[in-house]
N, CA, C and O atoms as CSV, one atom per row, in Angstrom:
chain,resi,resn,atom,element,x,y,z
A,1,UNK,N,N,125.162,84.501,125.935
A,1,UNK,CA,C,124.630,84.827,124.619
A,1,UNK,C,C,125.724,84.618,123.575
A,1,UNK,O,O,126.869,85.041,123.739
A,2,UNK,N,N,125.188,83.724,122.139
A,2,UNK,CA,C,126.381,83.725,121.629
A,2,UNK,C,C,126.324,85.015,120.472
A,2,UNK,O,O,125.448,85.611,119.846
A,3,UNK,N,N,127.938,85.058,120.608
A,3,UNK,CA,C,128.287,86.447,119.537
A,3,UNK,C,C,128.117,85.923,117.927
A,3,UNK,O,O,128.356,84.804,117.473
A,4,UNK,N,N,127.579,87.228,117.178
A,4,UNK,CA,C,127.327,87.098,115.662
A,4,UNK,C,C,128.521,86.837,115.419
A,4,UNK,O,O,129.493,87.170,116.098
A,5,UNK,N,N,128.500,85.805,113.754
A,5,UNK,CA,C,129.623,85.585,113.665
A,5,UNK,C,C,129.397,87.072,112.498
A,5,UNK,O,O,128.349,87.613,112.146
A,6,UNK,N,N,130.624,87.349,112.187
A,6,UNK,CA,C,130.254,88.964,111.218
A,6,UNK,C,C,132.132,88.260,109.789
A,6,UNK,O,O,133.289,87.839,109.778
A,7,UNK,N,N,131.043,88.645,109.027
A,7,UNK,CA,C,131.863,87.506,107.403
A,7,UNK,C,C,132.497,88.902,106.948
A,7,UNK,O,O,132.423,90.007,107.487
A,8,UNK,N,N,133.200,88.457,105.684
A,8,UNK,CA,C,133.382,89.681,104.584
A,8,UNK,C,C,133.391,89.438,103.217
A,8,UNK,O,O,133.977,88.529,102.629
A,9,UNK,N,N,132.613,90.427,102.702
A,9,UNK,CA,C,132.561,90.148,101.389
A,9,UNK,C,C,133.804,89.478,100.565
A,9,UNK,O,O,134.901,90.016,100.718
A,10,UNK,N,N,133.712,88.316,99.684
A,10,UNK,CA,C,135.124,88.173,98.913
A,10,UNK,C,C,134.315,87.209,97.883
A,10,UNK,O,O,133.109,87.071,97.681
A,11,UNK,N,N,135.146,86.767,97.472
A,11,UNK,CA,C,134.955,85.992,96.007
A,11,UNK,C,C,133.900,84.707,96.380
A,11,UNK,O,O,133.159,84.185,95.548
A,12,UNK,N,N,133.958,84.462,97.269
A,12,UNK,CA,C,132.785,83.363,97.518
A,12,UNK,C,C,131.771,84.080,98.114
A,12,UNK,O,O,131.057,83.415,98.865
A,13,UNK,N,N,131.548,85.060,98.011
A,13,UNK,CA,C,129.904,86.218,98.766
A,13,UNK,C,C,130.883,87.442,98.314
A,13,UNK,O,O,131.702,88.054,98.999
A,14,UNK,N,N,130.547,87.597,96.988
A,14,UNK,CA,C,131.183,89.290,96.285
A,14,UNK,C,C,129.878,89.934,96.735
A,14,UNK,O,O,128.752,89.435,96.751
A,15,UNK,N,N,130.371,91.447,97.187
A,15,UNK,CA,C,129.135,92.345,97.395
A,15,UNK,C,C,129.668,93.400,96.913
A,15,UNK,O,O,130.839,93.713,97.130
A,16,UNK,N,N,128.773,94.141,96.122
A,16,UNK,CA,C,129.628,95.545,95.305
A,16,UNK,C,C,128.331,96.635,95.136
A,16,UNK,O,O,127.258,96.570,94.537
A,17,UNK,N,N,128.922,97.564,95.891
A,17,UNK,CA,C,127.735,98.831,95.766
A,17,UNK,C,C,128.335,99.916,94.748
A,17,UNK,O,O,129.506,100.293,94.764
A,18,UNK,N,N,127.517,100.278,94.016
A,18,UNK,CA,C,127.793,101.388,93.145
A,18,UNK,C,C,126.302,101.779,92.894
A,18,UNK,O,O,125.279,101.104,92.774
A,19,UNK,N,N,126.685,103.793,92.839
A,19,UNK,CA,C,125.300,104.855,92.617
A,19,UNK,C,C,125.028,104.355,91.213
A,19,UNK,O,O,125.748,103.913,90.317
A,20,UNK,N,N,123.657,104.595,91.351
A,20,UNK,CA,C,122.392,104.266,90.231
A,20,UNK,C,C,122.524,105.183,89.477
A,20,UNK,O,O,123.186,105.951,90.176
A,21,UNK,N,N,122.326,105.844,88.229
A,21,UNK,CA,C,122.578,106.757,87.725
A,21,UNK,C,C,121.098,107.704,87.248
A,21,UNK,O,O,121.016,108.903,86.982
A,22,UNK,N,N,119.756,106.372,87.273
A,22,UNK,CA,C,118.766,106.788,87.293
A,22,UNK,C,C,117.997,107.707,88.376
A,22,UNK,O,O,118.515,108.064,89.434
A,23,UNK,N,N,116.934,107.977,88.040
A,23,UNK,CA,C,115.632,107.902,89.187
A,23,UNK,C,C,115.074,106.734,89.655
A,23,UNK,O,O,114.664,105.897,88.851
A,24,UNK,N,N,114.980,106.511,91.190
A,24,UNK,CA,C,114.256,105.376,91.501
A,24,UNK,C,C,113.039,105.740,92.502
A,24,UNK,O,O,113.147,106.336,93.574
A,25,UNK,N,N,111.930,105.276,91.944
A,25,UNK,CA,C,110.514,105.728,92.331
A,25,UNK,C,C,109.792,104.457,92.959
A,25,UNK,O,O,109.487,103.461,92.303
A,26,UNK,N,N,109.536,104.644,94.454
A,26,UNK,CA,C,108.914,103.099,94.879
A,26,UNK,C,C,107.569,103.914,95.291
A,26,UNK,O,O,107.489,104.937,95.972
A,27,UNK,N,N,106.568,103.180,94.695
A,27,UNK,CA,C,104.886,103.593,95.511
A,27,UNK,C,C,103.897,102.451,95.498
A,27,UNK,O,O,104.033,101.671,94.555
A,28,UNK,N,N,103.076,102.238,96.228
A,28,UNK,CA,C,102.186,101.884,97.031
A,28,UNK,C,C,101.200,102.137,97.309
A,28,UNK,O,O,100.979,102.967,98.191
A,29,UNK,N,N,100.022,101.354,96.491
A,29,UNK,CA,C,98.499,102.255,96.734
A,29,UNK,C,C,98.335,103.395,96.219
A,29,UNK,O,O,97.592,104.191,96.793
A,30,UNK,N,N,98.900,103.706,95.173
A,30,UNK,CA,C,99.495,104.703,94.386
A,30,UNK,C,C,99.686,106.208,95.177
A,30,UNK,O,O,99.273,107.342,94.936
A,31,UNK,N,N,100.504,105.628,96.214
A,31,UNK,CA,C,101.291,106.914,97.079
A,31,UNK,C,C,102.765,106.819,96.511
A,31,UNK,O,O,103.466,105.810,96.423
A,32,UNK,N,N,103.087,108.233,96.116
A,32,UNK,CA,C,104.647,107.718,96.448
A,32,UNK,C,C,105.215,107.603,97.648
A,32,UNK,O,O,104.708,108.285,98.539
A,33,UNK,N,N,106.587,106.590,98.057
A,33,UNK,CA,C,106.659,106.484,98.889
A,33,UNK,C,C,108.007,107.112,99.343
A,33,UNK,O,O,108.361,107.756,100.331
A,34,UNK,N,N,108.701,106.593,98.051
A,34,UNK,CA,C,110.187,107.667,97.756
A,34,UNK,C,C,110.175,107.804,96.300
A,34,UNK,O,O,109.397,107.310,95.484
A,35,UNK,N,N,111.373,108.713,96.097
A,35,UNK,CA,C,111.635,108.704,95.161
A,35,UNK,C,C,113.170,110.093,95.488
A,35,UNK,O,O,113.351,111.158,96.079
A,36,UNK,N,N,114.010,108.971,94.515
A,36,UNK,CA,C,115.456,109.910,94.549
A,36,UNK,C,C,116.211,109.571,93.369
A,36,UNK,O,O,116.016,108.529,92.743
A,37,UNK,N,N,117.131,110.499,93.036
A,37,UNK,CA,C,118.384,110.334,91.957
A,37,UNK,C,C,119.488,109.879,92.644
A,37,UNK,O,O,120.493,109.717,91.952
A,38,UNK,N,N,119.593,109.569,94.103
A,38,UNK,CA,C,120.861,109.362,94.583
A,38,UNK,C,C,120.776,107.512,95.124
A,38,UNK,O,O,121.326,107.048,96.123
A,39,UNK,N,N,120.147,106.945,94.377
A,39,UNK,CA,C,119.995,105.374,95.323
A,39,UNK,C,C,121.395,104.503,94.588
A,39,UNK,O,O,121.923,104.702,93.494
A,40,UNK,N,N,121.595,103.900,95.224
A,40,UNK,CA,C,122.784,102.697,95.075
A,40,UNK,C,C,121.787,101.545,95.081
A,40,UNK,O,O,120.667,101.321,95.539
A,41,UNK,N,N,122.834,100.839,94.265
A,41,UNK,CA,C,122.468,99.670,93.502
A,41,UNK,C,C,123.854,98.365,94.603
A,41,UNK,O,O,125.081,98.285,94.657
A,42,UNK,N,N,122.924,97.766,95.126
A,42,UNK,CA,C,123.738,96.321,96.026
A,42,UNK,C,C,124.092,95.281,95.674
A,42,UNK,O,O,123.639,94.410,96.416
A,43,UNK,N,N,124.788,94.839,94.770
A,43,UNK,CA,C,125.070,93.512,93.985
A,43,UNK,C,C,125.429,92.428,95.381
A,43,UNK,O,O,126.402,92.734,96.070
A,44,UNK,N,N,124.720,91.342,95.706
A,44,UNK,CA,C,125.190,90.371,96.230
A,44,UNK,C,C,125.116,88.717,96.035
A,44,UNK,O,O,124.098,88.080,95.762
A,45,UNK,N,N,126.328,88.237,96.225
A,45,UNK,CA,C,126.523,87.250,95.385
A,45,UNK,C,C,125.480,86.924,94.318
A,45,UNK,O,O,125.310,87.695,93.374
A,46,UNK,N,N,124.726,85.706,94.462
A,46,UNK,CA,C,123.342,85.378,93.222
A,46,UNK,C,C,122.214,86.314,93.665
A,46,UNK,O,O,121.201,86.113,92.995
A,47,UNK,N,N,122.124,86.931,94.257
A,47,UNK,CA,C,120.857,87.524,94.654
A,47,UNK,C,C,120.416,88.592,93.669
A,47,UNK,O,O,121.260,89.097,92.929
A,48,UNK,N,N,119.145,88.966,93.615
A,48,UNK,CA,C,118.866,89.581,92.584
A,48,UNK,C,C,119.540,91.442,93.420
A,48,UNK,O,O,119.542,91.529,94.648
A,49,UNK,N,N,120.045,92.731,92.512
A,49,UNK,CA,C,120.475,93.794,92.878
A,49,UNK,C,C,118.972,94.323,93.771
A,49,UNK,O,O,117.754,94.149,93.796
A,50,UNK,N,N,119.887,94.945,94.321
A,50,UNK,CA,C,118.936,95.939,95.523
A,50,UNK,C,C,118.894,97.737,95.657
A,50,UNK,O,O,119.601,98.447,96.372
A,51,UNK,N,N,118.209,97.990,95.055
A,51,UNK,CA,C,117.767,99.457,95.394
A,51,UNK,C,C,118.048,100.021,96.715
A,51,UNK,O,O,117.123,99.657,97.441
A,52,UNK,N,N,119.029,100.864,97.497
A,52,UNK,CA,C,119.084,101.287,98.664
A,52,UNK,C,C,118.895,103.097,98.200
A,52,UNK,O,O,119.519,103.694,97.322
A,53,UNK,N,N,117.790,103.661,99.160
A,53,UNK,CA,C,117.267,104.858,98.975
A,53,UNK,C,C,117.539,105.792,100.227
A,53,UNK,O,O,116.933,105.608,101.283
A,54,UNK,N,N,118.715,107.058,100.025
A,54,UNK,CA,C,118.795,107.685,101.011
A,54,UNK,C,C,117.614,108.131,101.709
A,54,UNK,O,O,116.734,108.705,101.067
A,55,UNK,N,N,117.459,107.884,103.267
A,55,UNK,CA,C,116.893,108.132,104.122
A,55,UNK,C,C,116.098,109.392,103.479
A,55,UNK,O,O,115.125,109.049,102.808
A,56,UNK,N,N,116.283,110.484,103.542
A,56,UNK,CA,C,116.039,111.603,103.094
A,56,UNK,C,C,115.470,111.608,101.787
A,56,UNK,O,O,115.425,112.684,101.192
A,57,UNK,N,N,114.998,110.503,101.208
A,57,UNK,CA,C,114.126,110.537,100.033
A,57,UNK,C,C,113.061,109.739,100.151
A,57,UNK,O,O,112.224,109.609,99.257
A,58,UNK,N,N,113.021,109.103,101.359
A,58,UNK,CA,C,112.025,108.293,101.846
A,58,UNK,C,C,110.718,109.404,102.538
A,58,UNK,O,O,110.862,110.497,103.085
A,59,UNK,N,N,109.491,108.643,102.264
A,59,UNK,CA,C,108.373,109.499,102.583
A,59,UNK,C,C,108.011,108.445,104.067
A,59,UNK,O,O,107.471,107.341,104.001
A,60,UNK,N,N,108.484,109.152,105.388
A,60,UNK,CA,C,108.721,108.010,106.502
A,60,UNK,C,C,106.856,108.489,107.503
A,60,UNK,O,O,106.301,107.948,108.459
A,61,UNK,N,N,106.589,109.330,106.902
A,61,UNK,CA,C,105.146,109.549,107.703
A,61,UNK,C,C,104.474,108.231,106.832
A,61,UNK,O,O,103.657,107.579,107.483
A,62,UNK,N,N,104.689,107.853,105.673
A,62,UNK,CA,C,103.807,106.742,105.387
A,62,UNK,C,C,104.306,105.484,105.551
A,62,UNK,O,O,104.008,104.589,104.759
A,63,UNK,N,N,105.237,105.255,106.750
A,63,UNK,CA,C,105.677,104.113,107.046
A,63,UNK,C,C,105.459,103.696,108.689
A,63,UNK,O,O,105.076,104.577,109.458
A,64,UNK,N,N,105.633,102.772,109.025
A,64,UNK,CA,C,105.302,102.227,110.553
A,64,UNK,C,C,106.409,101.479,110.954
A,64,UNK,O,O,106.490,100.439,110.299
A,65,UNK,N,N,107.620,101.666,112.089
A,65,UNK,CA,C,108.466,100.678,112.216
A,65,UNK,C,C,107.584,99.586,112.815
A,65,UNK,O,O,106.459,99.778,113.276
A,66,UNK,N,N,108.347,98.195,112.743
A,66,UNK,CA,C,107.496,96.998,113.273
A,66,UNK,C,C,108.766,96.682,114.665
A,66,UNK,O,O,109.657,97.423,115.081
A,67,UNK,N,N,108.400,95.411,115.056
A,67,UNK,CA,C,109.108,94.838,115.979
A,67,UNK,C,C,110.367,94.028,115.006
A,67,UNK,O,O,111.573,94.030,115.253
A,68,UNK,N,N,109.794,93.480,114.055
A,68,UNK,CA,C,110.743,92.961,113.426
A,68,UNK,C,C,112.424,92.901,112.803
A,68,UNK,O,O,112.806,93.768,112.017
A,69,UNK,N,N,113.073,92.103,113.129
A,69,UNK,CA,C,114.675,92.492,113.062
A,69,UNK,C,C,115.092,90.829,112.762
A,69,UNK,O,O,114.784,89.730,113.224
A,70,UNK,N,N,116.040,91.411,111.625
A,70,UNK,CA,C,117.080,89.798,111.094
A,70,UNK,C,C,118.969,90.442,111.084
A,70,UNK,O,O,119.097,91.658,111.229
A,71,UNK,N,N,120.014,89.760,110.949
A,71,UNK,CA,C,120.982,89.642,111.044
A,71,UNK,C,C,121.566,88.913,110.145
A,71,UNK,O,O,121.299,87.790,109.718
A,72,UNK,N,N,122.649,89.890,109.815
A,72,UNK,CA,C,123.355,89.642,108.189
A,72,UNK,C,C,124.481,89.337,108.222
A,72,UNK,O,O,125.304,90.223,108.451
A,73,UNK,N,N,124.885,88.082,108.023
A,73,UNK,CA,C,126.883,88.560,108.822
A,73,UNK,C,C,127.720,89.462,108.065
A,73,UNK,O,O,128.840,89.856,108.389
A,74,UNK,N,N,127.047,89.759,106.992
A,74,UNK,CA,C,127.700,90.870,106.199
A,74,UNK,C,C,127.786,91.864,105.958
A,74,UNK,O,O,128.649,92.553,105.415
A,75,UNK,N,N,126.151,92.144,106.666
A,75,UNK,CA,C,125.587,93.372,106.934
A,75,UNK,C,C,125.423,94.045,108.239
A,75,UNK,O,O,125.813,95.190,108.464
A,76,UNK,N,N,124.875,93.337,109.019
A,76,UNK,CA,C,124.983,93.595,110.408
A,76,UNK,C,C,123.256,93.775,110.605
A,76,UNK,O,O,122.516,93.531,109.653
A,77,UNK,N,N,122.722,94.214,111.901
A,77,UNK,CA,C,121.375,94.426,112.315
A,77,UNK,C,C,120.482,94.959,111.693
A,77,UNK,O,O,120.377,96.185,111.667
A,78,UNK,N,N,119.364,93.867,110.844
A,78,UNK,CA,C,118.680,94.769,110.331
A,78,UNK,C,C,117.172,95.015,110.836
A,78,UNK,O,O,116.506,94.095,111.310
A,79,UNK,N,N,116.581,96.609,110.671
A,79,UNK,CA,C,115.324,96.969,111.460
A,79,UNK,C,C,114.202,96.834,110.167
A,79,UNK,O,O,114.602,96.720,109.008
A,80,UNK,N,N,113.122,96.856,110.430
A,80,UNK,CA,C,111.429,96.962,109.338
A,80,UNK,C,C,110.857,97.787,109.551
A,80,UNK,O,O,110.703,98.053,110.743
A,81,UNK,N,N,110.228,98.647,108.535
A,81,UNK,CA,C,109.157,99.186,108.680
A,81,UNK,C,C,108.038,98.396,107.678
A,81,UNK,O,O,108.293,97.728,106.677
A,82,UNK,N,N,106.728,98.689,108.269
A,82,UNK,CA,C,105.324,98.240,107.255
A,82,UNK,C,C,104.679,99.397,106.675
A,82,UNK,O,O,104.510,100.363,107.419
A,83,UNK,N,N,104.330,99.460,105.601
A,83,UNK,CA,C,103.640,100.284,104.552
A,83,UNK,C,C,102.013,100.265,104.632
A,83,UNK,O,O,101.391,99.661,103.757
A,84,UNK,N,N,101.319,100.941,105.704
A,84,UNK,CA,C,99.709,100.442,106.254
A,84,UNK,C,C,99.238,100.762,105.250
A,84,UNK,O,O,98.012,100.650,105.289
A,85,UNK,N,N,99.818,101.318,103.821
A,85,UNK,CA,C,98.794,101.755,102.858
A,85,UNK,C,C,98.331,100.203,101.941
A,85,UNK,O,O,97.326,99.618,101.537
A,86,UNK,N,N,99.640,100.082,101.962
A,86,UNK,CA,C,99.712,98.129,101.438
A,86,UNK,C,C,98.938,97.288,102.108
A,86,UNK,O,O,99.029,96.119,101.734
A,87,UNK,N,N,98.402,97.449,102.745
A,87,UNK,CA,C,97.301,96.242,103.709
A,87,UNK,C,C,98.718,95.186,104.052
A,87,UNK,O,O,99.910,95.489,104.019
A,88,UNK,N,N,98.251,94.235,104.289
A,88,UNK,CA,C,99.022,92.879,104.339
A,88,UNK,C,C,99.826,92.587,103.610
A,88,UNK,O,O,100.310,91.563,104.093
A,89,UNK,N,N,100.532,92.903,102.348
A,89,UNK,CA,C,101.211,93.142,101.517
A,89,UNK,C,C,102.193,93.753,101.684
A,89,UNK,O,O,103.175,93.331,101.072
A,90,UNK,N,N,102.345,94.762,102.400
A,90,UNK,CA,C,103.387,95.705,102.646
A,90,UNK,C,C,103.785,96.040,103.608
A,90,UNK,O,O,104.267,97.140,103.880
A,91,UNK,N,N,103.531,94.434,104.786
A,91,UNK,CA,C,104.221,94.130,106.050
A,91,UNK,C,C,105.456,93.717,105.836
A,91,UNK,O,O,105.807,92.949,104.940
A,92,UNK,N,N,106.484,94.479,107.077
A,92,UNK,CA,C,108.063,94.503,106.603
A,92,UNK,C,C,108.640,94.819,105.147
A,92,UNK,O,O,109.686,94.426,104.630
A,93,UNK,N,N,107.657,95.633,104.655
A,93,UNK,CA,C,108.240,95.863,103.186
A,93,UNK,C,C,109.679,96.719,103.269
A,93,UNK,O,O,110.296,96.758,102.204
A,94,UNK,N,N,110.118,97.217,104.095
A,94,UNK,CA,C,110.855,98.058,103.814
A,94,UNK,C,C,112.360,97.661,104.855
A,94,UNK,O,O,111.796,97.463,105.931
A,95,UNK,N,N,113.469,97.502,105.058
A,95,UNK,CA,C,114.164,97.511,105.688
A,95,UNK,C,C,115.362,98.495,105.858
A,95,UNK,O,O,115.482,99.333,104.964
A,96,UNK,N,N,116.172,98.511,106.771
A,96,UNK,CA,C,117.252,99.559,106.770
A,96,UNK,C,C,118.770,99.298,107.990
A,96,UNK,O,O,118.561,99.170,109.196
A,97,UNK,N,N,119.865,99.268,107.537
A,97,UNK,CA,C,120.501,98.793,108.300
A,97,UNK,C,C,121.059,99.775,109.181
A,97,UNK,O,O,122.011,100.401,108.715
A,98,UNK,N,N,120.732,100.026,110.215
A,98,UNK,CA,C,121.571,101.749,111.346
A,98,UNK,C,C,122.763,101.580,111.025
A,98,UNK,O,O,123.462,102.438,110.487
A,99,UNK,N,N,123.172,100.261,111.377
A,99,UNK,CA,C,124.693,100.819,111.837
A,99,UNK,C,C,125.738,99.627,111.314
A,99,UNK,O,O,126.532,99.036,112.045
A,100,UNK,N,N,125.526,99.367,109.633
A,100,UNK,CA,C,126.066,98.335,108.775
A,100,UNK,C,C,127.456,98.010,109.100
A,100,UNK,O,O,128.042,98.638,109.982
A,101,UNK,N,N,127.921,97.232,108.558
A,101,UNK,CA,C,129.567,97.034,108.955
A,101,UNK,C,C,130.354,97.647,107.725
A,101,UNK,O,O,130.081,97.940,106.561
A,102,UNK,N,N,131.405,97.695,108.506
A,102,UNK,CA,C,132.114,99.017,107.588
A,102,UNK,C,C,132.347,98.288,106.017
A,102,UNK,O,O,132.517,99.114,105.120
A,103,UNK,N,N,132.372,96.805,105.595
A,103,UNK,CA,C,132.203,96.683,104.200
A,103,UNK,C,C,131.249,97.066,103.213
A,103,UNK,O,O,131.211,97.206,101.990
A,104,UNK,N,N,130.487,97.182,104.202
A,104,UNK,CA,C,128.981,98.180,103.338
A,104,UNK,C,C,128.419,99.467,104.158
A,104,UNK,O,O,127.224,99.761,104.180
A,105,UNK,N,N,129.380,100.153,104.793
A,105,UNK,CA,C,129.209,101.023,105.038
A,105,UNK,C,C,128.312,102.211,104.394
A,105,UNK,O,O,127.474,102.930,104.939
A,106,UNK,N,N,128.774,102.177,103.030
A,106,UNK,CA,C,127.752,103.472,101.894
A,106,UNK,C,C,126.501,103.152,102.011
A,106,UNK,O,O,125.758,103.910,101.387
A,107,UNK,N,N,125.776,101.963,102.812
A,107,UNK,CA,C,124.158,102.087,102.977
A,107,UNK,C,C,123.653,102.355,104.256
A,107,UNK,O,O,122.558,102.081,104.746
A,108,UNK,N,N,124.667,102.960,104.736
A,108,UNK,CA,C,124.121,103.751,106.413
A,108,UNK,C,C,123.520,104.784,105.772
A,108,UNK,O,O,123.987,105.432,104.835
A,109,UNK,N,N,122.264,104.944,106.409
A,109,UNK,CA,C,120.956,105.937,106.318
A,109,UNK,C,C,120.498,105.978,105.722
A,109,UNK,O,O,119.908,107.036,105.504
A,110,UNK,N,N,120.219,104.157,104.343
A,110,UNK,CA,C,119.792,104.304,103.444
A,110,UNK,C,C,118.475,103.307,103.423
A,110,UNK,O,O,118.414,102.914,104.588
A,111,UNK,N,N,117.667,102.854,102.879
A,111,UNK,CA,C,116.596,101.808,103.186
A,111,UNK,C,C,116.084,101.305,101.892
A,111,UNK,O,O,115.809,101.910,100.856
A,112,UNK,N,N,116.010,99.798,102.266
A,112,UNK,CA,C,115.675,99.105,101.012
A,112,UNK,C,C,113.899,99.006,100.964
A,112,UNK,O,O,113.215,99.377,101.918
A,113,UNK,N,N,113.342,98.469,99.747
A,113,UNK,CA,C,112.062,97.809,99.472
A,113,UNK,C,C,111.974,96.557,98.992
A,113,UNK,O,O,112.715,96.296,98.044
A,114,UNK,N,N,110.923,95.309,99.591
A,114,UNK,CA,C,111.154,94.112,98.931
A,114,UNK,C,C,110.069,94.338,97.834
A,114,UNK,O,O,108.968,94.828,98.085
A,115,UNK,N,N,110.505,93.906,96.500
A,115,UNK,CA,C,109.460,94.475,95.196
A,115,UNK,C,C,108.696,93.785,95.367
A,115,UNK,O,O,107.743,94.417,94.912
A,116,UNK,N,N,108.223,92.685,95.773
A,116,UNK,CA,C,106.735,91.943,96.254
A,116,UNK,C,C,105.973,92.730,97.030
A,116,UNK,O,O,104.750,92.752,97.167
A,117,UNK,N,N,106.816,93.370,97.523
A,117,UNK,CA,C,105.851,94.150,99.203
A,117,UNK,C,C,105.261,95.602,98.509
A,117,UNK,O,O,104.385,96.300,99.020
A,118,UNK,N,N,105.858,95.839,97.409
A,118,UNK,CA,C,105.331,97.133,96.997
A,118,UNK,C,C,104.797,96.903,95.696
A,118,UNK,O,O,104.925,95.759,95.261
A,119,UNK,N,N,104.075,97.972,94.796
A,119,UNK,CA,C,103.631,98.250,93.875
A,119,UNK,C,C,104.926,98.349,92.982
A,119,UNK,O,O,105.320,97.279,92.517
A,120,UNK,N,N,105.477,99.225,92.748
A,120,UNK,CA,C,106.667,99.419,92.139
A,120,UNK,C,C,107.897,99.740,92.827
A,120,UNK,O,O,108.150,100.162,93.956
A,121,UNK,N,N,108.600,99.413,91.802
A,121,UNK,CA,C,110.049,100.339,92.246
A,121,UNK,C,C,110.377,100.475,90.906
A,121,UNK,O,O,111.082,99.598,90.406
A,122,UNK,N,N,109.972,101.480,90.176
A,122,UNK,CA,C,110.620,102.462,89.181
A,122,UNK,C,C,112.062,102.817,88.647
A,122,UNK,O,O,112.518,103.899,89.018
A,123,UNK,N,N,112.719,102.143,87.938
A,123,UNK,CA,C,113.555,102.996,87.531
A,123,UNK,C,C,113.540,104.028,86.070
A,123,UNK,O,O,113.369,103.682,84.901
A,124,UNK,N,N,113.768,105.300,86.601
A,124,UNK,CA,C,113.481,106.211,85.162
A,124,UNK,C,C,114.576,107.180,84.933
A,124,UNK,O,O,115.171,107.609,85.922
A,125,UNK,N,N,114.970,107.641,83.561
A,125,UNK,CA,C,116.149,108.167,83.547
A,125,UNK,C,C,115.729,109.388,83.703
A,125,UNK,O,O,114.608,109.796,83.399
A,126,UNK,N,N,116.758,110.120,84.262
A,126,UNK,CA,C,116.965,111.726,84.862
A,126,UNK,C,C,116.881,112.400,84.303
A,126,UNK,O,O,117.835,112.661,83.570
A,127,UNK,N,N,115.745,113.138,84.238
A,127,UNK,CA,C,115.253,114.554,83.087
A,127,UNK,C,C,116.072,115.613,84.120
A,127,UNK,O,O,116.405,115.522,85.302
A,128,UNK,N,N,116.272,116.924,82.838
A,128,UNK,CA,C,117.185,118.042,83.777
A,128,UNK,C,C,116.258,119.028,82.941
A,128,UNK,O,O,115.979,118.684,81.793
A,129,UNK,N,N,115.677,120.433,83.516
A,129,UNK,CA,C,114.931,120.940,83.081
A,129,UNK,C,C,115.274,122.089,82.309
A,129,UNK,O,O,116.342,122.368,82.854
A,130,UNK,N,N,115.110,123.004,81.368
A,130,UNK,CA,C,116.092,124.289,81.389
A,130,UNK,C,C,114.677,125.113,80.777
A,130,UNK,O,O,113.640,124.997,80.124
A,131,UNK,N,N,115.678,126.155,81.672
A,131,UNK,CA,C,114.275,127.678,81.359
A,131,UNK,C,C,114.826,128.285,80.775
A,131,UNK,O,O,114.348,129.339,80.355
């Protein structure tokens, strides 16, 4: 079997994570599906930024893991879940990397959405309430 080759981020594939400062709200069939103040934002090279949503803000009873899995040399193994509320639409919408490589380490236990596969992904700024 041949071994992954595994890269690192640098000036020819810059990857730069930094926390979102907003709310980020992803739903579906107008469920929410998450929603948190703590998501990081994934800059990689040309690619458009990526929403990563701690585990723990994810609503995972409305998700289904699939069989499906791709490989990142930058990222390392990645797993799917499908969104059955999305019909066909919101197959593999969601991904998550277990056990990333330590250059992107800060998105262990965190999970992305592809914005085609969902209804939204929300960003809204952080109301604080006072009584």
């Amino acid at each position: 079997m041949k071994e992954k080759q595994i890269k690192l981020p640098g000036p020819d594939h810059p990857i730069s994570i930094e926390h979102n400062p907003v709310r980020v709200v992803v739903s579906v069939a107008g469920r929410m599906i998450a929603d948190t103040g703590n998501a990081l934002t994934l800059r990689e090279a040309d690619y458009s930024p990526v929403q990563y949503i701690p585990r723990e803000d994810v609503d995972f009873t409305q998700l289904e893991q699939t069989d499906h899995g791709t490989y990142c040399p930058y990222k390392g193994d990645c797993s799917y879940y499908s969104i059955p509320a999305g019909g066909k639409k919101s197959v593999n919408a969601v991904w998550i990397y277990e056990d990333p490589y330590p250059a992107v380490a800060q998105i262990k236990e965190h999970v992305a959405f592809y914005p085609d596969r969902v209804d939204e992904i929300a960003e809204r700024l952080l109301t604080t309430s006072k009584s």
